[in-house]
N, C-alpha and C positions, 0 to 999 in steps of 0.2 A: 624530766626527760630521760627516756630508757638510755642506758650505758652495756656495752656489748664489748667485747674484748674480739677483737679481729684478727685472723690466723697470717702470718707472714706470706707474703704473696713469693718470695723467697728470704731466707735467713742467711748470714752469714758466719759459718765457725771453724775454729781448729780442726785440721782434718780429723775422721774420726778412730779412735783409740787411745792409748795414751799418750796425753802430752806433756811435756815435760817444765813447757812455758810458753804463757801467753806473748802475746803479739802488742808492743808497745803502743798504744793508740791518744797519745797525749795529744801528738802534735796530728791527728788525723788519720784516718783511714784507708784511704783513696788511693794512698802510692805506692800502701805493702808491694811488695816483688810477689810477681806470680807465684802461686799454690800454697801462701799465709793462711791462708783460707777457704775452706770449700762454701759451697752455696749446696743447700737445699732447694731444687727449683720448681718444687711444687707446693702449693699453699699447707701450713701446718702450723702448729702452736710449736712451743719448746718448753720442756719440763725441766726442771732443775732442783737434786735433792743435792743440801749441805750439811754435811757433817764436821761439827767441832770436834779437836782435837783435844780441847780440854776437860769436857765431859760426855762428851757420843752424842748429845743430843743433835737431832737431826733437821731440816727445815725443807718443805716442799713448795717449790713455786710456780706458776704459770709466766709464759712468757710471748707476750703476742703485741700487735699494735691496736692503741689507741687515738682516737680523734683529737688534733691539738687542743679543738673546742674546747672539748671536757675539761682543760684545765681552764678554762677561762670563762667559763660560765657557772660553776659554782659546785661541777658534780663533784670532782676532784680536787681537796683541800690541801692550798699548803700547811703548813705549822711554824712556818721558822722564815724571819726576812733573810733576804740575800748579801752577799758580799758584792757592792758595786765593780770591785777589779776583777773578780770574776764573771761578772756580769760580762764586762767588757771583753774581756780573753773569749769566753763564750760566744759571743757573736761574731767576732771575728772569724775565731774557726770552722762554726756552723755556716757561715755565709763560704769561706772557702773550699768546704766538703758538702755544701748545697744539700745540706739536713742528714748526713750520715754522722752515724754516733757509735762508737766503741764501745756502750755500756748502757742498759738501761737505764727508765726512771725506779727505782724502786716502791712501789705502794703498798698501802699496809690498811685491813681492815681489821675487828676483831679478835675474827676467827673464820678459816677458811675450810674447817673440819667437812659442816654440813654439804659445801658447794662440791669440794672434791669428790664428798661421796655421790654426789648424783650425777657431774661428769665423767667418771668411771665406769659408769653401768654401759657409755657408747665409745668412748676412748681410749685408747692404752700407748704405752710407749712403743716406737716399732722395732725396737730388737737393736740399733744403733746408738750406741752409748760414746760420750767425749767424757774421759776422766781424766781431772786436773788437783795434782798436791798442794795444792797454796800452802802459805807463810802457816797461815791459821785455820784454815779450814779443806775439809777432802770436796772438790765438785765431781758431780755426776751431769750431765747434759744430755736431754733424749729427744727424741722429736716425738709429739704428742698427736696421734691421729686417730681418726674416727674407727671401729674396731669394723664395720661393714667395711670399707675402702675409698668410702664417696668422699666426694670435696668434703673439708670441714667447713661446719658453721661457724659462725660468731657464736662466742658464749658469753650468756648472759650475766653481765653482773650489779640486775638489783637486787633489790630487800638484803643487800652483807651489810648495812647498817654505812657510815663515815666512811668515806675511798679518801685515804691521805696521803700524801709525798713523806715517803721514811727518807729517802735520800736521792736527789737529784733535782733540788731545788732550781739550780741553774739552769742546766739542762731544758725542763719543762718552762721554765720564766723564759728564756730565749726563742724557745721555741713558739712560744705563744706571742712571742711580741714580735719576733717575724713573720708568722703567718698573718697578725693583724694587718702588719706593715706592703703582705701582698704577695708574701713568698710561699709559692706553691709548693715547693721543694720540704716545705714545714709541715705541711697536713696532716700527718701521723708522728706519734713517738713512741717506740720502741719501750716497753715497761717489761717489769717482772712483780707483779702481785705474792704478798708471802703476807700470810696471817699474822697479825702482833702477837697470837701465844705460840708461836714459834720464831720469834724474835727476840733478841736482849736488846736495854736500855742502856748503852752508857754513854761518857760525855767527853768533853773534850775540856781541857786546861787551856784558862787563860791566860796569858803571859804579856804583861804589863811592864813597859818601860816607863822606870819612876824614877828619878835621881838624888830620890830624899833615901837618908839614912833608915833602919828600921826603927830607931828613937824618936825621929819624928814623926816617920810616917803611922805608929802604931797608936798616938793618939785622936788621929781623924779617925782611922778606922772604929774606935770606940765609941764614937758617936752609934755606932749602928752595932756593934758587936760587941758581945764580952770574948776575952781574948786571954788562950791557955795556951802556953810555952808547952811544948811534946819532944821527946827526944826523936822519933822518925817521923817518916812522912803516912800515917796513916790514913787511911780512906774514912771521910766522913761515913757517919752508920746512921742518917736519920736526916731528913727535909730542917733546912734550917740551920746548919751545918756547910762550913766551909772550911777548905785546908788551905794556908797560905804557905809558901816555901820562899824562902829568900836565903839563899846562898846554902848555907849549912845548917840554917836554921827552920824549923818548923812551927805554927802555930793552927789551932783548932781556932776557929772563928764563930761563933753562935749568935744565930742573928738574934736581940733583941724583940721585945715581945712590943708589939704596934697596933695602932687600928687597921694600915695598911692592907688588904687581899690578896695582893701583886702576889703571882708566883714567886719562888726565890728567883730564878732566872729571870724575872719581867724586875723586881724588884733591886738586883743587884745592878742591871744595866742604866734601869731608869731612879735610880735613887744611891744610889752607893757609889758609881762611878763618877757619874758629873760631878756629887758633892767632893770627893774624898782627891779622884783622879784625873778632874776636868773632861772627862772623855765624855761624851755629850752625843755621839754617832762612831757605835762600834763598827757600821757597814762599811766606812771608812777612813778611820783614824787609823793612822800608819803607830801609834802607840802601843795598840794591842793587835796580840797574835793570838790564833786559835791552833793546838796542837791535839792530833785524837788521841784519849790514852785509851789503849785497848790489852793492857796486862798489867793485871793489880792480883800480886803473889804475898798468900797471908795478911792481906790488909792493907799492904801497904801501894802507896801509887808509885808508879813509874815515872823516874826525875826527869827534867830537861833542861842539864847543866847551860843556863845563859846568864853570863854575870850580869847581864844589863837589863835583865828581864828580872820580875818575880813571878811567881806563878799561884794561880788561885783555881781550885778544883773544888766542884761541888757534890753533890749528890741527886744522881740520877732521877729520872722522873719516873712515877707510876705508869701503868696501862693507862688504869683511870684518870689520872689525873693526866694524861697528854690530852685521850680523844674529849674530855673534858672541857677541855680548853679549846679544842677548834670547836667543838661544836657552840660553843659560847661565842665565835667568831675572832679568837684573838688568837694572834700568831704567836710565837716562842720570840727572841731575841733571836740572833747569828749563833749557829753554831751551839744550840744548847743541846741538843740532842746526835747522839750517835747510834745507831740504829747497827746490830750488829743480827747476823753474817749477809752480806752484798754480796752483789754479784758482780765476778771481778770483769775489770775491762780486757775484749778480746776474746770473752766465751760468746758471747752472743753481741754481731754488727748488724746493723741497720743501715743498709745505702737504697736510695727510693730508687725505683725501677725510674728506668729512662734515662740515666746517667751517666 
């Protein structure tokens, strides 16, 4: 079934120039104080180029709405199951801002090289830029229109190979299971499309409440790992490979060689956790927490001093081997992947016309 990225019939953003800080959209959009926000009130895509601050590399993305269908009919893949409490948070507040979202879905294809180049031959930005300094990255925000003046099209997007969810699982699982449920107010969701080779991989640390000492607990783990005592917390460098932190202490963990296939991420949830930590459903188990690390200086990871927590940090996944794996039809565990640079909430709102 064709798939077509549809132009905002109006957008909502930070007025335009520079801003200094976005507009907090946790608890909802709807009740900013008048002029949080300007609207674009004529139909138009949104461009959005990001720039890292730790090595310039830059990222280009489209930014328009798609049918909730799409995610529920097979064109657009998740990768990764959901957190049920968020699940729940989620629909609450989409049911109380009647399908307005402070942030896109993020999707991610191979590569967005060839497409860009052949929507540029009719579109261009029109000369109004939103620049915002984030934590970690510089945004740019444009409005993308047709370089004649006419309505924009829908732009097409088959033949880019796999359309995946990099980040907004929730988001798109809510949304599609409201509009199943009859809610009109669902029927589009707000995305930003950015190529996986202008994307980074990294993960997020799991953080486990365990009440056993690390003398005990270090021999269940050896079921499954051989296990090296390190003086700091270094970043795993290789598939297979895990860091565990417990207080002051470090260890490299090495998975064991198996008949197993399991991804390391399918493999540690579905095999290492039940056995070792009882945790049996990470979508829900109030035992484990997911923290993103997103600054690993020299090698080493970034701590997250919890005495009652330990922490296990892997090593990130390939290109290959992500779209690998949806295309093979199996989703990642919660939280395995961190998909960097997003787009942050409050550069580009979504409220359906009529509201």
């Amino acid at each position: 079934m064709p798939l077509s990225l549809i132009p905002f019939p109006q957008h909502f953003h930070p007025p335009f120039g520079v801003t200094e800080s976005l507009p907090v959209c946790r608890n909802g959009v709807r009740s900013f104080p008048e002029g949080t926000l300007q609207s674009f009130d004529q139909p138009a895509f949104a461009e959005i180029i990001i720039r890292r601050y730790t090595n310039g590399a830059t990222s280009r993305g489209i930014c328009g709405l798609l049918p909730t269908a799409a995610f529920r009919d097979g064109r657009i893949k998740p990768h990764e199951e959901t957190l049920l409490s968020r699940l729940e948070r989620q629909e609450h507040l989409i049911r109380e801002e009647r399908g307005a979202l402070g942030k896109p879905v993020l999707l991610t294809v191979a590569s967005l090289k060839d497409w860009w180049d052949r929507q540029d031959k009719n579109y261009a930005p029109d000369g109004k830029d939103i620049e915002f300094a984030g934590e970690d990255n510089f945004y740019r925000l444009r409005t993308y229109l047709p370089k004649d003046k006419k309505q924009p099209a829908a732009l097409s997007l088959d033949n880019l190979g796999t359309m995946v969810i990099a980040d907004g699982h929730h988001r798109a699982e809510t949304h599609a299971r409201l509009m199943a449920a009859g809610a009109d107010f669902c029927e589009y969701i707000p995305v930003c499309l950015i190529g996986a080779d202008e994307l980074h991989v990294g993960i997020f640390a799991r953080l486990i409440h365990d009440q056993r000492s690390l003398e005990e607990l270090l021999p269940a783990l050896k079921q499954f790992f051989s296990v090296e005592a390190i003086e700091e917390p270094l970043a795993p460098e290789a598939p297979g490979i895990w860091l565990l932190v417990s207080g002051e202490r470090c260890f490299h963990l090495r998975r064991k060689k198996d008949t197993a296939t399991l991804h390391d991420a399918d493999w540690l949830e579905h095999t290492v956790l039940p056995a070792v930590f009882d945790i049996t459903d990470t979508r829900s188990d109030e035992r484990i927490e997911f923290e993103a690390v997103t600054d690993i200086v020299d090698g080493k990871m970034p701590l997250f001093p919890r005495p009652d927590r330990l922490s296990l940090y892997g090593y990130p996944v390939t290109n290959d081997a992500f779209f690998a794996e949806v295309d093979a039809g199996r989703c990642f565990p919660p939280k395995s992947t961190r998909f960097e640079p997003r787009v942050p909430s409050g550069l580009v709102v979504w409220m359906p016309q009529g509201e």
